[in-house]
C-alpha positions in Angstrom: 0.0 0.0 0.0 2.7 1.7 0.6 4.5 1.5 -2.9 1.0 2.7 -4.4 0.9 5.6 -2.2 -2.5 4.5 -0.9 -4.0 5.7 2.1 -6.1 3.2 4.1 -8.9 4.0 6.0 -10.5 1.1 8.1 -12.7 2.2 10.7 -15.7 3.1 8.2 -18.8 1.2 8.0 -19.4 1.1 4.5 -23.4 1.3 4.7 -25.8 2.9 2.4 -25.9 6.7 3.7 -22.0 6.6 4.1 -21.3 5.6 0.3 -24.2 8.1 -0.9 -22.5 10.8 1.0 -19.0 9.5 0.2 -19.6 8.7 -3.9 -21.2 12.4 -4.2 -18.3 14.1 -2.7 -16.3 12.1 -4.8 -18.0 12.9 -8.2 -18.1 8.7 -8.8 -14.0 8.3 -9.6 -15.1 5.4 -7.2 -14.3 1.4 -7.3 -16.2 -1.0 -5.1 -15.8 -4.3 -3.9 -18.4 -6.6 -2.7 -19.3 -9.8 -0.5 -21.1 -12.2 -2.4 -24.5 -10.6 -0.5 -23.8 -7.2 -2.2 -22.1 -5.6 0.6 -19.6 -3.1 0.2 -16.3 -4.1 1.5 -13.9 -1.7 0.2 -13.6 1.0 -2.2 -10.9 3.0 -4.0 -11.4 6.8 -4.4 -9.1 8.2 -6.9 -8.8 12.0 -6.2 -6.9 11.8 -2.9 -5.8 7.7 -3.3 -7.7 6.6 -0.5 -8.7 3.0 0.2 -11.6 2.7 2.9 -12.6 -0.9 4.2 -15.5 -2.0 6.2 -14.5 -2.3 9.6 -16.6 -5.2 10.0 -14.7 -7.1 7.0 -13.7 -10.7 8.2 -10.4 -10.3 9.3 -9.2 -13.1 6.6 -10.3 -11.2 4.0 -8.8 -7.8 4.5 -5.5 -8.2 2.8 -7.2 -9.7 -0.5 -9.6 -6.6 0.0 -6.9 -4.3 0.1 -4.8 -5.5 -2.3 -7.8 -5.4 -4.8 -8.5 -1.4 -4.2 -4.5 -1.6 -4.4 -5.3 -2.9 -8.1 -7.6 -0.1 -9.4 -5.3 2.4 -7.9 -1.9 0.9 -9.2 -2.7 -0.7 -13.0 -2.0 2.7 -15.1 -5.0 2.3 -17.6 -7.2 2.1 -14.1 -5.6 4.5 -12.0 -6.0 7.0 -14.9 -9.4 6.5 -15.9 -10.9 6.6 -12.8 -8.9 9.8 -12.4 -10.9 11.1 -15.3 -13.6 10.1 -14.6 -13.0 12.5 -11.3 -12.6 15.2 -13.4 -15.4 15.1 -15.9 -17.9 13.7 -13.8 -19.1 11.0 -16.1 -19.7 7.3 -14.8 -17.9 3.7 -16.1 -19.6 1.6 -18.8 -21.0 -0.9 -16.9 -18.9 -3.8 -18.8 -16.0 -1.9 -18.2 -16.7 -1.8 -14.9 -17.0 -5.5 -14.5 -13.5 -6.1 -16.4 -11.8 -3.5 -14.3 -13.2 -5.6 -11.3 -12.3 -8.9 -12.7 -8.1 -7.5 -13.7 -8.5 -6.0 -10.1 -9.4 -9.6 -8.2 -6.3 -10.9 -10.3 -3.8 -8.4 -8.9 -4.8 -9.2 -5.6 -4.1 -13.1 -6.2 -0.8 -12.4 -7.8 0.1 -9.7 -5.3 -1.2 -11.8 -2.2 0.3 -15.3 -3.4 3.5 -13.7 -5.2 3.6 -15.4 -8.3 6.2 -17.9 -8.4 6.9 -18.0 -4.9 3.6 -19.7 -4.6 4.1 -22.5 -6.7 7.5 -23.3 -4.7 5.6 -23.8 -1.3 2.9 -25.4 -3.0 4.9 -28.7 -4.8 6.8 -28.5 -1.7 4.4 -30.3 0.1 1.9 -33.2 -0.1 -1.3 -32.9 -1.9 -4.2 -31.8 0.6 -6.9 -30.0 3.2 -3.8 -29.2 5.9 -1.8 -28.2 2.6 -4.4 -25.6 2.1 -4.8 -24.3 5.1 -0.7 -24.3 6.3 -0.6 -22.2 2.5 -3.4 -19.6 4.0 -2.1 -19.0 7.4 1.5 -18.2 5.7 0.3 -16.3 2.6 -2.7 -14.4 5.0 -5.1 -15.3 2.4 -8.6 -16.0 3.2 -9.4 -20.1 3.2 -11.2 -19.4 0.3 -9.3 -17.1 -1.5 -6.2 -19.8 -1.2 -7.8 -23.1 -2.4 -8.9 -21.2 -5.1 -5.2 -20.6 -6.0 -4.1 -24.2 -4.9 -6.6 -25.9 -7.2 -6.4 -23.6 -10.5 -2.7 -23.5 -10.2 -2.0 -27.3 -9.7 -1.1 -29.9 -12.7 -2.9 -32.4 -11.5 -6.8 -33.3 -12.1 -8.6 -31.4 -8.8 -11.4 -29.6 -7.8 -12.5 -27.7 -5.2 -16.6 -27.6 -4.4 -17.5 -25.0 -2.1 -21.2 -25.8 -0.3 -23.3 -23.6 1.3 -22.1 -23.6 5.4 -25.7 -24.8 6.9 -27.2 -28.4 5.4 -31.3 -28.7 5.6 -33.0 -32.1 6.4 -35.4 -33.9 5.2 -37.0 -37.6 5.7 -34.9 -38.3 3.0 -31.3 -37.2 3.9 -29.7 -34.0 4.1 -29.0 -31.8 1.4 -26.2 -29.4 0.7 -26.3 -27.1 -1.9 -23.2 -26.1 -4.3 -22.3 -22.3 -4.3 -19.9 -22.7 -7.1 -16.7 -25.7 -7.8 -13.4 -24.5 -8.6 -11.9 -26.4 -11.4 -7.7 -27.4 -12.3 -7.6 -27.4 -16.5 -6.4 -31.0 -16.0 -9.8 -31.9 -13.8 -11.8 -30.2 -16.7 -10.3 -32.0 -19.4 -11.3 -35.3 -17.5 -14.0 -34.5 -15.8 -17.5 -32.2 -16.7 -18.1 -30.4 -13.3 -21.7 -29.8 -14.5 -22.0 -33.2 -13.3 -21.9 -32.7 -10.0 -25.4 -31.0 -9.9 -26.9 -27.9 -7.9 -26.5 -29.9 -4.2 -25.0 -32.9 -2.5 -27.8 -35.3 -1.1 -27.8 -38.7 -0.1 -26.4 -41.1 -2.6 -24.7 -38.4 -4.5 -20.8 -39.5 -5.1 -20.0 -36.6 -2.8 -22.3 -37.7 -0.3 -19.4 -39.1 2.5 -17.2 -36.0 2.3 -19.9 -33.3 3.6 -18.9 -33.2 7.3 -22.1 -33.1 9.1 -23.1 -32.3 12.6 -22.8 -29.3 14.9 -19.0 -31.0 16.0 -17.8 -32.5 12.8 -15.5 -29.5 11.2 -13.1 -32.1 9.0 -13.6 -34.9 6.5 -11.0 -37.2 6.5 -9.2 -38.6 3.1 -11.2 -41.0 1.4 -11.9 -42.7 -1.9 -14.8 -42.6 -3.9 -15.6 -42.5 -7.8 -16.6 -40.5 -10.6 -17.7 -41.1 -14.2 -15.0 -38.8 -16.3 -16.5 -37.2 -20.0 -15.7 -40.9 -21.4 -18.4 -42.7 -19.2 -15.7 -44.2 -17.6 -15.5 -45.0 -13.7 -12.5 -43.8 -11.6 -11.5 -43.4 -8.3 -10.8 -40.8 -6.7 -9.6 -39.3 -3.1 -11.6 -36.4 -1.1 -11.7 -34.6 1.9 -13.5 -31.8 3.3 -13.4 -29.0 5.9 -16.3 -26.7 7.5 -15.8 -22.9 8.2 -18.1 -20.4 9.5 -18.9 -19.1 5.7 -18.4 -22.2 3.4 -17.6 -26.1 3.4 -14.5 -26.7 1.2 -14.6 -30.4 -0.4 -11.2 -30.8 -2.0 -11.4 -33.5 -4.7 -8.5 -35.3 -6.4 -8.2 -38.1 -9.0 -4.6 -39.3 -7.7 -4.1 -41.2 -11.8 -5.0 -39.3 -14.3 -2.4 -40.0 -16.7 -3.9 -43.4 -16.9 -6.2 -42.8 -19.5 -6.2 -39.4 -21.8 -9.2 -37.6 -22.4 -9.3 -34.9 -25.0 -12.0 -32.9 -25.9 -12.7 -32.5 -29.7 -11.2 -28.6 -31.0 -7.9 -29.1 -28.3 -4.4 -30.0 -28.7 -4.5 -33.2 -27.9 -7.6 -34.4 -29.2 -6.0 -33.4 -32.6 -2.8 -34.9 -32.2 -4.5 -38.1 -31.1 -6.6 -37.8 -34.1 -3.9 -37.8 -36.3 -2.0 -40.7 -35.3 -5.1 -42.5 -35.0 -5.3 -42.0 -38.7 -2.0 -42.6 -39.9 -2.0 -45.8 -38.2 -5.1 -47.0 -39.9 -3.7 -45.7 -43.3 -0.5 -47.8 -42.6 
């Protein structure tokens, strides 16, 4: 924050009639950030390079916060149009907006997990739940924010499927429903996530790795098995931890260069092609 010559301000609440007064001083050279319920977080105000954060921000996400406002107000083609935008009064196409958001959340992942340093601690270590969290506690990353990284970043075929924190009962099981899942590029290749539905109930192949219970908090590795985009049956490993705001079900097939699977218009799936065919021409 420093090195941008930001200025933070944390002891804000960030509630409607403070960012009505606040965005009208400011003439709208503002950038917000928000929890997935629409609440402001954090916002960037151009003029005097301020960043103000909610005071009652989770303390586990305040660096990503900051570091995000850090974004608008270090990328040039941000920091200058927003300073514009200060001076002529006029407002952000809403598109814009959302890229500007999207390059801003990207900055804060590189700036809070430093790039190559990352992947260093990462393959230093085996495969897993206590991976992730040893990763968050030393980056100061949310544990959200840090599977995220762990599972786009890694080689091998994982995902990460983030529940909803509370499970609802019926007579016929519980049920947990999927906020989003966090694909690698291997996992994709393999496996269609779409498969894996709107909720975990009983009987679904996720089904034993939802901790459930007031006391159970952690889901201990375990093997279970999907169908990959071949129709083929594979097992894999999964484990699972329960936070306050999510449950994180870490998922791993610990093979997957057992069988390739290449999906038609990709490298692969072309090369494959073609030595398919020159073997049946010779």
């Amino acid at each position: 924050m420093e090195a941008a010559k930001l200025t933070v301000v944390d002891d804000e609440i960030l509630n409607a009639s403070f960012l009505e007064r606040f965005i009208k001083s400011a003439k709208a050279s503002v950038a917000t950030i928000k929890s997935a319920l629409s609440k402001v977080l954090g916002l960037f105000e151009a003029n005097d390079r301020l960043v103000i954060i909610d005071k009652d921000t989770p303390a586990p996400r305040i660096p990503f916060v900051k570091l995000h406002e850090a974004g608008h107000g270090t990328m040039p083609h941000q920091s200058k149009v927003y300073s514009l935008i200060h001076d002529c009064e006029k407002t952000l196409d809403p598109e814009i907006a959302d890229l500007f958001e999207r390059e801003a959340n990207v900055f804060a992942s590189e700036a809070l997990f430093q790039g190559e340093l990352w992947a260093q601690h990462a393959n230093d270590h085996k495969f897993g739940i206590k991976t992730g969290m040893a990763l968050a506690k030393q980056f100061g990353g949310s544990n959200y924010a840090t599977f995220r990284r762990y599972v786009t970043s890694n080689a091998s075929a994982c995902c990460l499927v983030v529940l909803e924190p509370k499970l609802t009962y019926d007579h016929a099981g519980f049920r947990a429903d999927i906020r989003r899942v966090v694909v690698s590029k291997t996992f994709h290749r393999m496996y269609d996530a779409a498969g894996f539905g709107t909720a975990i109930v009983s009987g679904h192949s996720l089904a034993s790795l939802v901790p459930r219970g007031a006391k159970q908090r952690m889901v201990a590795p375990r093997e279970f098995v999907l169908t990959d985009r071949n129709g083929d049956t594979r097992t894999c490993t999964g484990e699972a931890f329960k936070t306050p705001h999510q449950i994180l079900v870490l998922v791993r097939d610990e093979h997957p260069k057992a069988k390739l699977v290449a999906l038609p218009g990709e490298t692969e799936f072309n090369t494959i092609l073609s030595a398919s065919t020159r073997k049946q021409i010779s």
